[in-house]
C-alpha positions in Angstrom: -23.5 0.4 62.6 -23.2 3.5 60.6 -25.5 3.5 57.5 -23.7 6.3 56.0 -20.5 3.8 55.8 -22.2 1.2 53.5 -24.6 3.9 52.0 -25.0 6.5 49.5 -21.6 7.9 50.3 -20.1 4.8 49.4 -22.5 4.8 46.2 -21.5 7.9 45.0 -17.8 7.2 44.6 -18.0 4.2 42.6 -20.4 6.0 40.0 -18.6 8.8 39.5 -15.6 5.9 38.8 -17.9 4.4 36.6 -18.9 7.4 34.6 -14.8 8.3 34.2 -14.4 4.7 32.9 -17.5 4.7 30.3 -16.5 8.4 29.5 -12.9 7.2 28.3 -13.8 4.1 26.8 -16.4 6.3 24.6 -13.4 8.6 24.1 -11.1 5.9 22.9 -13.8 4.3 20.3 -14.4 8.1 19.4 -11.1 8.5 18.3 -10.5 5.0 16.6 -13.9 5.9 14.8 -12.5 8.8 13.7 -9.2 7.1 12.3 -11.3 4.5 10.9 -13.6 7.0 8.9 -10.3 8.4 7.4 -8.7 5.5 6.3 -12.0 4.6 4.3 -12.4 7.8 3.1 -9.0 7.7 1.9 -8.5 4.4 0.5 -12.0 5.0 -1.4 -10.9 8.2 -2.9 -8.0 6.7 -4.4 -9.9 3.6 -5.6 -12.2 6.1 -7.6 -9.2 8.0 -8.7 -7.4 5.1 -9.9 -10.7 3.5 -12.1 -10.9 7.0 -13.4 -7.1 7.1 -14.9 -7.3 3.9 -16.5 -10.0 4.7 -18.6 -9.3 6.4 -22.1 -10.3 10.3 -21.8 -11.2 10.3 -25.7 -14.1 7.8 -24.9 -17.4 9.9 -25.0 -21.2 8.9 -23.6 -24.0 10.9 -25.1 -26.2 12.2 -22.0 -29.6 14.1 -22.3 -33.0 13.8 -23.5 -33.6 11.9 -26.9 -36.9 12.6 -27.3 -37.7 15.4 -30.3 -38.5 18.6 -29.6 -41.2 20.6 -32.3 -38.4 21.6 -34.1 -36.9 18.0 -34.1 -34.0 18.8 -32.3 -32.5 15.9 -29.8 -31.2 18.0 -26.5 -28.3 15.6 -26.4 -24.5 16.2 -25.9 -21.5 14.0 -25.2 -19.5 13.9 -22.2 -16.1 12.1 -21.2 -17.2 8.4 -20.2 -14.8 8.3 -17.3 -16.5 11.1 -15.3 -20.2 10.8 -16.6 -22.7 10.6 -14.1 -23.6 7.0 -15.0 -20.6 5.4 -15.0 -19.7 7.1 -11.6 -23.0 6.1 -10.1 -22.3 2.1 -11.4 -18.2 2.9 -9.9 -19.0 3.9 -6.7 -22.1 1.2 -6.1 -18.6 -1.8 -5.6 -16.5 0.7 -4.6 -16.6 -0.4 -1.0 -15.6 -3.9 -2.0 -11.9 -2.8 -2.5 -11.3 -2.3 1.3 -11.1 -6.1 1.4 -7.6 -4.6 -0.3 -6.1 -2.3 2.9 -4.8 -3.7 6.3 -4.1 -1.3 9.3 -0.3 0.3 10.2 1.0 2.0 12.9 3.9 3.8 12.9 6.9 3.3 15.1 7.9 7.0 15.6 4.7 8.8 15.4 2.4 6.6 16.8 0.0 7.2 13.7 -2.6 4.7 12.1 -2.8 4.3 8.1 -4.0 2.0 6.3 -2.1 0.7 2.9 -3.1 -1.3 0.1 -1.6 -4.8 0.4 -1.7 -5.6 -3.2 -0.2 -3.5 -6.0 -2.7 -2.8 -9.3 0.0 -2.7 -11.0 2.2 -6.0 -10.5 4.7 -4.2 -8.7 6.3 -5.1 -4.9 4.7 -3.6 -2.1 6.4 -3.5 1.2 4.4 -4.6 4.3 6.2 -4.1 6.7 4.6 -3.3 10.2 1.1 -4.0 8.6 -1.4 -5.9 10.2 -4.0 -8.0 7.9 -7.0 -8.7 9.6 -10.6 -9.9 8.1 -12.0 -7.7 11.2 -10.1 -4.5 9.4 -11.6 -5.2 6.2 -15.3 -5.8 7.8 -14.3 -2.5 9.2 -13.6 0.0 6.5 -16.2 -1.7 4.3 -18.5 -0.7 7.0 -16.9 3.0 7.0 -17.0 3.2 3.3 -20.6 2.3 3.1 -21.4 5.1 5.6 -20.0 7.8 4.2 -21.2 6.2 0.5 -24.8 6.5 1.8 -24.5 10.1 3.7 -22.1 11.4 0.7 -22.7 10.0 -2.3 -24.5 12.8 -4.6 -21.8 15.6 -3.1 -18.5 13.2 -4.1 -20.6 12.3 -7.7 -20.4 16.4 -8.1 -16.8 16.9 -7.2 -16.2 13.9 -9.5 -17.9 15.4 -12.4 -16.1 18.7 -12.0 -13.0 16.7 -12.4 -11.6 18.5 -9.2 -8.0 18.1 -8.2 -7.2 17.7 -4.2 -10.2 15.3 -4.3 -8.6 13.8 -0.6 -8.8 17.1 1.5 -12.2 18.1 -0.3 -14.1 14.7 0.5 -12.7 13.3 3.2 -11.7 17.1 5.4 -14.4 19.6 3.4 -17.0 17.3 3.1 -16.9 14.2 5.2 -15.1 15.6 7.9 -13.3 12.1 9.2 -9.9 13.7 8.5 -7.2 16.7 9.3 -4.8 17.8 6.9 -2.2 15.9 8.8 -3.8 12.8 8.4 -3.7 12.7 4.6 -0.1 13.4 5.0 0.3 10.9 7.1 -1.5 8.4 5.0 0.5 9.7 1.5 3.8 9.3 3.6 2.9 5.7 4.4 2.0 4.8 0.8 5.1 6.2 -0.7 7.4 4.6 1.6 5.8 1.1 1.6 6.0 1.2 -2.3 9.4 3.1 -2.3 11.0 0.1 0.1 9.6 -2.3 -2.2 11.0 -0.7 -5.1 14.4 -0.6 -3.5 14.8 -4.2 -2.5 15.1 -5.7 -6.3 18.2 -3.5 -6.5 19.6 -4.9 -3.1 19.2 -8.2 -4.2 20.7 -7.6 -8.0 23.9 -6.2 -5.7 24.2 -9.7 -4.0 23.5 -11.7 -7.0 26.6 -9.9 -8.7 28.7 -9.8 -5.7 28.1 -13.7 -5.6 29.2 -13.5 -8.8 32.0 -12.0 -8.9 33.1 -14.0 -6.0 32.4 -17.5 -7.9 34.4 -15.7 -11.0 37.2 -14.9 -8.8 36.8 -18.9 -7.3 36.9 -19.9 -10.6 39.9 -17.6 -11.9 41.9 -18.8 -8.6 41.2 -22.6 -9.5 42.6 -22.2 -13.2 45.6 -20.5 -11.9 46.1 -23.3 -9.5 45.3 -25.9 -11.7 48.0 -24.2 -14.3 50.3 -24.3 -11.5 49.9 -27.6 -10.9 50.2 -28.6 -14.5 53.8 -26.2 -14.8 54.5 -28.4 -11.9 54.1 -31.6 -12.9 55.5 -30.7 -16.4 59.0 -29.3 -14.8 59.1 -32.2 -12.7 58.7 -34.8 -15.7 61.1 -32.5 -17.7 64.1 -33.4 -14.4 63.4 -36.8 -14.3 64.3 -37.0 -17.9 67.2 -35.3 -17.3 68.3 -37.4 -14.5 67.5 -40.3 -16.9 69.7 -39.1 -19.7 72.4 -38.5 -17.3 72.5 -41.8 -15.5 72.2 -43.5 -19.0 75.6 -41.7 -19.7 77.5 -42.3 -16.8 76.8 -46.3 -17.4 78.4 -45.9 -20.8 
């Protein structure tokens, strides 16, 4: 027998096969990382952009020393509540907690992976169409978040501070790095449309209501016409047998 046949030159081939297969699967989990990363970064920027609008700009914390200098001055100043360093630091501490809120979509033409809210904040419809909910998505982006929470933290509590618009492409492209331009586009896109669909079908279903409704008014009209007919009917019909009566009463006289 041929040792070479059943040896290392057999050997060889099937780990270089196995390399190629570890190599792609690392390459494919690389890339759904990647995704994965965005989406968290994402849906946590908005989260934190959303608590910040909803509170009133006019409130004010005071922020500084309070202890008395020798001239008895207090180095203390106000700043806008909303984007104050401590309520910031207590925002982005549960901020993770909201991915419980997102479920994974792919898109039909592009082939692209978002990930939308599935409830609104606002009471209005969202559409989920093409949306898959999974408790193994949330896990997911919760883990994300916190990842990028505990490398980024101090850096996104800056930009914050600074009030700085574009916060998307400079945490999650500038900073974190987990997304391309064309990724936040792509994950704007799938927002608007889900909550422009949703927006559109009250109005499809007020255009069936009234078109039902004018076809049970037209019913309606069509059944007093007929029952009018009916009653003309009956009324010229009563109105000849009278005739007939009067007639046959005068022939027997």
């Amino acid at each position: 027998m041929n040792l070479l046949s059943t040896g290392p030159c057999q050997i060889v081939p099937l780990a270089i096969c196995i390399t190629s297969l570890i190599w792609n699967y690392n390459l494919v989990n690389a890339q759904r990382d990647k995704t994965l990363n965005c989406g968290a970064c994402t849906a946590m920027v908005d989260e934190v952009a959303w608590e910040i609008s909803q509170i009133d700009p006019k409130k004010t914390i005071q922020v500084g020393s309070f202890r008395i200098d020798p001239q008895g001055n207090q180095n203390v100043r106000e700043v806008p509540l909303a984007t104050s360093e401590a309520h910031l630091t207590e925002l982005l501490e549960n901020i993770c907690e909201k991915m419980n809120n997102y479920a994974r979509s792919v898109d039909k033409i592009s082939g692209l992976t978002t990930y939308i809210r599935t409830s609104s904040r606002t009471g209005k419809g969202i559409r989920l169409s093409n949306v898959q909910i999974s408790g193994d998505t949330h896990k997911s982006l919760k883990f994300a978040c916190e990842g990028l929470m505990e490398e980024h933290e101090e850096d996104i509590i800056a930009l914050l501070r600074k009030s700085e618009s574009d916060l998307l492409t400079k945490i999650c492209v500038d900073m974190a790095e987990v997304c391309t331009a064309e990724n936040i586009t792509a994950q704007l896109a799938a927002t608007m449309a889900s909550e422009e669909e949703a927006e559109a079908e009250p109005d499809d279903d007020k255009d069936k209501e009234d078109s039902e409704s004018e076809t049970t008014e037209e019913k309606v009209e069509e059944s007093e016409s007929s029952d009018e007919n009916t009653e003309k009917t009956n009324t010229d019909s009563a109105s000849e047998n009278d005739e007939r009566t009067d007639s046959a009463d005068k022939e027997e006289l």
